[in-house]
N, C-alpha and C positions, 0 to 999 in steps of 0.2 A: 390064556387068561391073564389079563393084569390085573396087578391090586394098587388100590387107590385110596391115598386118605382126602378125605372129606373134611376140611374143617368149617365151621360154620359154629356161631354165638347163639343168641337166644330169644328170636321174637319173631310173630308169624310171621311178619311179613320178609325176616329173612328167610326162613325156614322155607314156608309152604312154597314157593316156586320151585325148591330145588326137590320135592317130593318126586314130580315124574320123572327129572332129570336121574335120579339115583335108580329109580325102578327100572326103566330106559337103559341104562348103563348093565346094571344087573341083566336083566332082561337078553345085552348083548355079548354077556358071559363076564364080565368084567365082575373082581370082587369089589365091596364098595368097607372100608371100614370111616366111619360115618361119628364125628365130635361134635357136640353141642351141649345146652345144658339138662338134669334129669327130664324139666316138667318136657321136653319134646322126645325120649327115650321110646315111648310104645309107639307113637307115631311114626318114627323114622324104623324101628324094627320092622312096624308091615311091611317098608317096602322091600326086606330082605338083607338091609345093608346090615354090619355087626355096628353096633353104637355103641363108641363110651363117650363118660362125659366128665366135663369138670365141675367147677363148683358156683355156678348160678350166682348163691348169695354176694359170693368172695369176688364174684366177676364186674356186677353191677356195682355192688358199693367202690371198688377200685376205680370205676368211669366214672361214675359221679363225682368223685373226688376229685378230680380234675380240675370241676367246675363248669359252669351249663349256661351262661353268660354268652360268649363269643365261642365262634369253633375250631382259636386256637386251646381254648380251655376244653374242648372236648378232644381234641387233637392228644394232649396230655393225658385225658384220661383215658385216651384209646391205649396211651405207651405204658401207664400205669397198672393196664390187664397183664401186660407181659407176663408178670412173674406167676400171675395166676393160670394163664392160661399154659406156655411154651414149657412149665417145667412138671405139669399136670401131661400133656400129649409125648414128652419125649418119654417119661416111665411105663406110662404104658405102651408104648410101642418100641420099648427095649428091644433089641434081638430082630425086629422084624423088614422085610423088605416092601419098599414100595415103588412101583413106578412110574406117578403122577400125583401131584398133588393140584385138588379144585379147591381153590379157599374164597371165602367171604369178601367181599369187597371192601367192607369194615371193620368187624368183630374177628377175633378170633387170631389176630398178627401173623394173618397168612403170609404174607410179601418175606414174613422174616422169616419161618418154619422155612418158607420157601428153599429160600437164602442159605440157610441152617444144614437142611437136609441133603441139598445139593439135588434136586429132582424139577424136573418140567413142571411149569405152571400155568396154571388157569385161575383167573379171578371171574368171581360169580357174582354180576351186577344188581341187584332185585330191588335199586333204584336210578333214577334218572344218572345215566355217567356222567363224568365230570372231563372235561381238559385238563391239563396239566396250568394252560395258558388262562383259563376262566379262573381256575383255582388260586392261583398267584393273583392276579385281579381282585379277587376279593380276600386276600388277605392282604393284598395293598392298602384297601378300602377301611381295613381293622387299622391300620398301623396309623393312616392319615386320618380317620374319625375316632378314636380310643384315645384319650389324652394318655400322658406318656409313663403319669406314675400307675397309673393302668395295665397298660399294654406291655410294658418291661417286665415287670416283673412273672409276668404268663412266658414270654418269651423266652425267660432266663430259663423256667423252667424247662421249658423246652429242652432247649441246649443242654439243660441239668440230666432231664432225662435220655436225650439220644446217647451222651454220654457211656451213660448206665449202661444202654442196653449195646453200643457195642463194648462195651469194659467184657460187662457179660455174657452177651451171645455172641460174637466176634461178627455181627453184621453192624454194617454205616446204612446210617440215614442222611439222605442228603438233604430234604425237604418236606415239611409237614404236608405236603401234597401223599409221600408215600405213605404215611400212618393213614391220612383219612380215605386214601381209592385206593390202597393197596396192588397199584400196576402190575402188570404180567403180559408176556408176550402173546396172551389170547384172553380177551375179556368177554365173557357172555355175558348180552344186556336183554334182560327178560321185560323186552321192549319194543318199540318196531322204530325206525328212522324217524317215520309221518310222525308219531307220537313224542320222539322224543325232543329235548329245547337243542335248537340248533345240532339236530342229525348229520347234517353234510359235513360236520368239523372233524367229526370221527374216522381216522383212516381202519385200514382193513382189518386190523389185528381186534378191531369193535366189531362183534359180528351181534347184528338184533335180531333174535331171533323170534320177537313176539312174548304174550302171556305166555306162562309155564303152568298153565292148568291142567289140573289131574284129579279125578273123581275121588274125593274123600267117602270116608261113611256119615250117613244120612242119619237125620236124627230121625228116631224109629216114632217119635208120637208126634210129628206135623203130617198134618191131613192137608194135600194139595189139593185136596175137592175142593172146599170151598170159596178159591181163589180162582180156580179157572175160569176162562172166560167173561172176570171182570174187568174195570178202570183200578188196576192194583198199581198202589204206589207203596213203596219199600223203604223203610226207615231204618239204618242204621250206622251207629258211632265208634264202629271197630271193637276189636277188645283193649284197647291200654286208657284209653280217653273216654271213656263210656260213661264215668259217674255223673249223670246228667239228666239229674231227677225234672230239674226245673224246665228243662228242655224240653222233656218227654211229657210234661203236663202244658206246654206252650203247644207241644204239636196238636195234644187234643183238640185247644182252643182253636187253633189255624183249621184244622181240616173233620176234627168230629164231626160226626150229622152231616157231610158231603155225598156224593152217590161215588164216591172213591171206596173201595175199600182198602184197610191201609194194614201194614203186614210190617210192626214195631220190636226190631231185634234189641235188647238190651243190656246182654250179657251177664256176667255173675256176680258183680259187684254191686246192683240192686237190686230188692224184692222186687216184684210184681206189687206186693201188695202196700207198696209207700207210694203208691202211682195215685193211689186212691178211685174213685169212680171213671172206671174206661168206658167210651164211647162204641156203639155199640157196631158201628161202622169198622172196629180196630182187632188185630188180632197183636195180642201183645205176648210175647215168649224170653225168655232167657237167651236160647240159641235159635235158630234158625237153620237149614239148608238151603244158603246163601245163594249157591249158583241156583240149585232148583225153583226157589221163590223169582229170580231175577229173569229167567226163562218166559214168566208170564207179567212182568213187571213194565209197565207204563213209566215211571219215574223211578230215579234211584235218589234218594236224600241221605247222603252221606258226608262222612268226614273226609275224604279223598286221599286214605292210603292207597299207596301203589298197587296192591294186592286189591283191592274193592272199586276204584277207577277202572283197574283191568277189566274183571269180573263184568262191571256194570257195562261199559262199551262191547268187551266182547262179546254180550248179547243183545246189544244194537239197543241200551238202555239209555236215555238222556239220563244227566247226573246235575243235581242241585246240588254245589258241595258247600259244607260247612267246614271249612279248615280248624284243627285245634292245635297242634303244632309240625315239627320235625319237619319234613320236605311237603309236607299237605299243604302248603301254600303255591308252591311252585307245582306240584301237580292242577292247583284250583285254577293256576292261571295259564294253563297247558291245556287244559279240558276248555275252556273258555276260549283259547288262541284256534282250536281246530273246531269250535262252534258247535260241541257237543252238551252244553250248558253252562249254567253259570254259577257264581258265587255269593255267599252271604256272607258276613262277618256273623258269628257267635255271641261275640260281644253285646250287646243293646239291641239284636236283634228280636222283634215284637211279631202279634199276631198276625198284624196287616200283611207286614212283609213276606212272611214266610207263606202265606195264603196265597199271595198277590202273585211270589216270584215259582210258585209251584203250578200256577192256573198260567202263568206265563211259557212254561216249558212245554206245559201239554195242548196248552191252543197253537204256538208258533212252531210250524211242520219244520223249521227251519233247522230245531236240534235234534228231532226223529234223522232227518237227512243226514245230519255229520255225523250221529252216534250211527246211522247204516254202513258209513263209510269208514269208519275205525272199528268198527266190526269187520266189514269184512276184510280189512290191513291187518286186522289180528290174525282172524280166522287161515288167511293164507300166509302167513307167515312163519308157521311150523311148531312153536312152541318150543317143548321141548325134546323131540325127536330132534327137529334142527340143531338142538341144544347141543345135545350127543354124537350128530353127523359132523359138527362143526370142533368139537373134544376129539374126536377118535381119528379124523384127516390132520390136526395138528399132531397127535400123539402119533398118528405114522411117520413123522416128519421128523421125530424126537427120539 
């Protein structure tokens, strides 16, 4: 049996891929001890792994700090978790041995624990990968469009920061490429090639092994009766970008009183009852059981996180996405590139539109056909058993 630290930051869409990958692991005798922040602590226990954690507040206010502008300014606020994060995992794991380490492709300063600890590594992709060669490119792109009393002084930081942290940890940063993808001689991308932007650039040490989906617990008060066997279209805006009161009163107007019935997830950030008179056509809830709703779902109208794009094709779901930020644009324009639906801006986006471009996905067979076909590129693609088969032949190797 080996033992394994896990490191990993704090947001579902990091998190939840790497849920089966740890069960899986466990599963194959392997200990898992498992880092992130508290609110993900019961969740990561069901799957058995031991989980400690650091300090959430202390984590996100350090990234932001940074500054959230350009993402050499995010880049800095990734180096500025350091102190929070590396001197939090090395106390508790005092004393103790490990012999791999799987870390976060962002959060968490795996590359450096890596580095630190002197142990094999794996980075855990759970969005679209990056080149080393794309990544340079577009901070080419920062350098030549950022006018200069701008961009220097982000830059100096930089420098200011890599500094610091080999003064401190005695690891070099050679390039903001290794703060934002975190490299390692085996990267898991919870993705498939056909899915991801320019697949073929990736050599072998990118191994895609598909969505990393794994049966959560169900919320015990939705009733799937009343949805079976309709025209159900599925609404929802993730958990972090949710507060989208006006949104959620636009979709009434776009599709209330249709022979749709529609299934409005909305999270905890607003009541139900600021929604004012629902349509009687709409089943509106807080939470949802995402995959099971999507199971019988005609249309997915979503924000196009990684995690909910997945979700929705791997059950052969055409996707309306609504991008609100972070990489949701580049997925909108991924999902769109393989002709499994398309996009709307947020922004000035009106009744006609949303009406127009939802009766357009479900009349033209054209996005049923490519969401069949990234379904089934998911579906046989392994997930995260691949995940594991693909961890445990490099760690024979190590």
């Amino acid at each position: 049996m080996a033992r394994v630290l896990f490191i990993n930051g704090g947001s579902e869409g990091h998190i939840n891929p790497t849920i089966g990958v740890v069960q899986e692991l466990i599963s194959r005798g392997e200990e898992v001890v498992y880092f992130c922040i508290e609110a993900y602590r019961e969740r990561m226990e069901e799957t058995g792994a031991i989980v400690r954690t650091f300090d959430g507040q202390k984590l996100i206010k350090a990234f932001i700090s940074g500054g959230r502008n350009y993402v050499l300014e995010r880049i800095n606020g990734l180096l500025l978790t350091a102190d929070i994060v590396i001197p939090s995992v090395l106390e508790q794991i005092k004393g103790e041995h490990f012999d791999y380490i799987i870390h976060d492709s962002m959060f968490g300063c795996g590359r450096i624990l890596a580095h630190m600890l002197k142990l094999p590594a794996i980075n855990s992709c759970t969005s679209f990968a990056q080149t080393e060669a794309s990544f340079v490119s577009m901070l080419e792109q920062f350098h030549t469009s950022v006018p200069a009393e701008i961009a220097k002084p982000i830059s100096d930081t930089f420098q200011s920061l890599t500094e610091k942290v080999k003064e401190k940890y005695h690891v070099e940063i050679h390039s903001p490429y290794e703060v934002f993808c975190n490299p390692a001689p085996l990267t898991i991308v919870y993705t498939t090639r056909e899915f991801q932007p320019d697949g073929e650039a990736f050599d072998h040490s990118y191994q895609f092994v598909g969505p990393s989906l794994s049966s959560r617990t169900n919320q015990k008060d939705f009733d799937l009766t009343p949805i079976q066997g309709k025209s159900l279209i599925y609404i929802s805006l993730g958990t972090v970008f949710n507060q989208a009161i006006d949104f959620y009163k636009l979709c009434f107007e776009a599709l209330g009183d249709t022979e749709h019935t529609i299934v409005m997830s909305i999270g905890d950030k607003v009541h139900i009852s600021d929604l004012g008179e629902i349509p009687q056509n709409f089943i509106v809830k807080n939470y949802v059981p995402q995959t099971d709703v999507l199971q019988h779902a005609k249309l997915f109208i979503t924000h196009g996180g990684m995690n909910s794009a997945h979700e929705g094709l791997y059950y052969g779901v055409p996707l309306l996405v609504i991008p609100q930020s972070a990489d949701q644009p580049i997925i909108a324009e991924q999902v769109s590139k393989v002709g499994a639906g398309i996009t709307l801006r947020m922004q000035g986006v009106t009744v006609q539109q949303l009406r127009e471009a939802a009766d357009h996905v479900l009349s033209d067979s054209s996005y049923k056909k490519a969401a069949a076909c990234m379904q089934q590129s998911f579906q046989e693609s392994g997930g995260y058993v691949q995940a594991v088969d693909e961890i445990l032949e490099y760690i024979s190797q190590h």
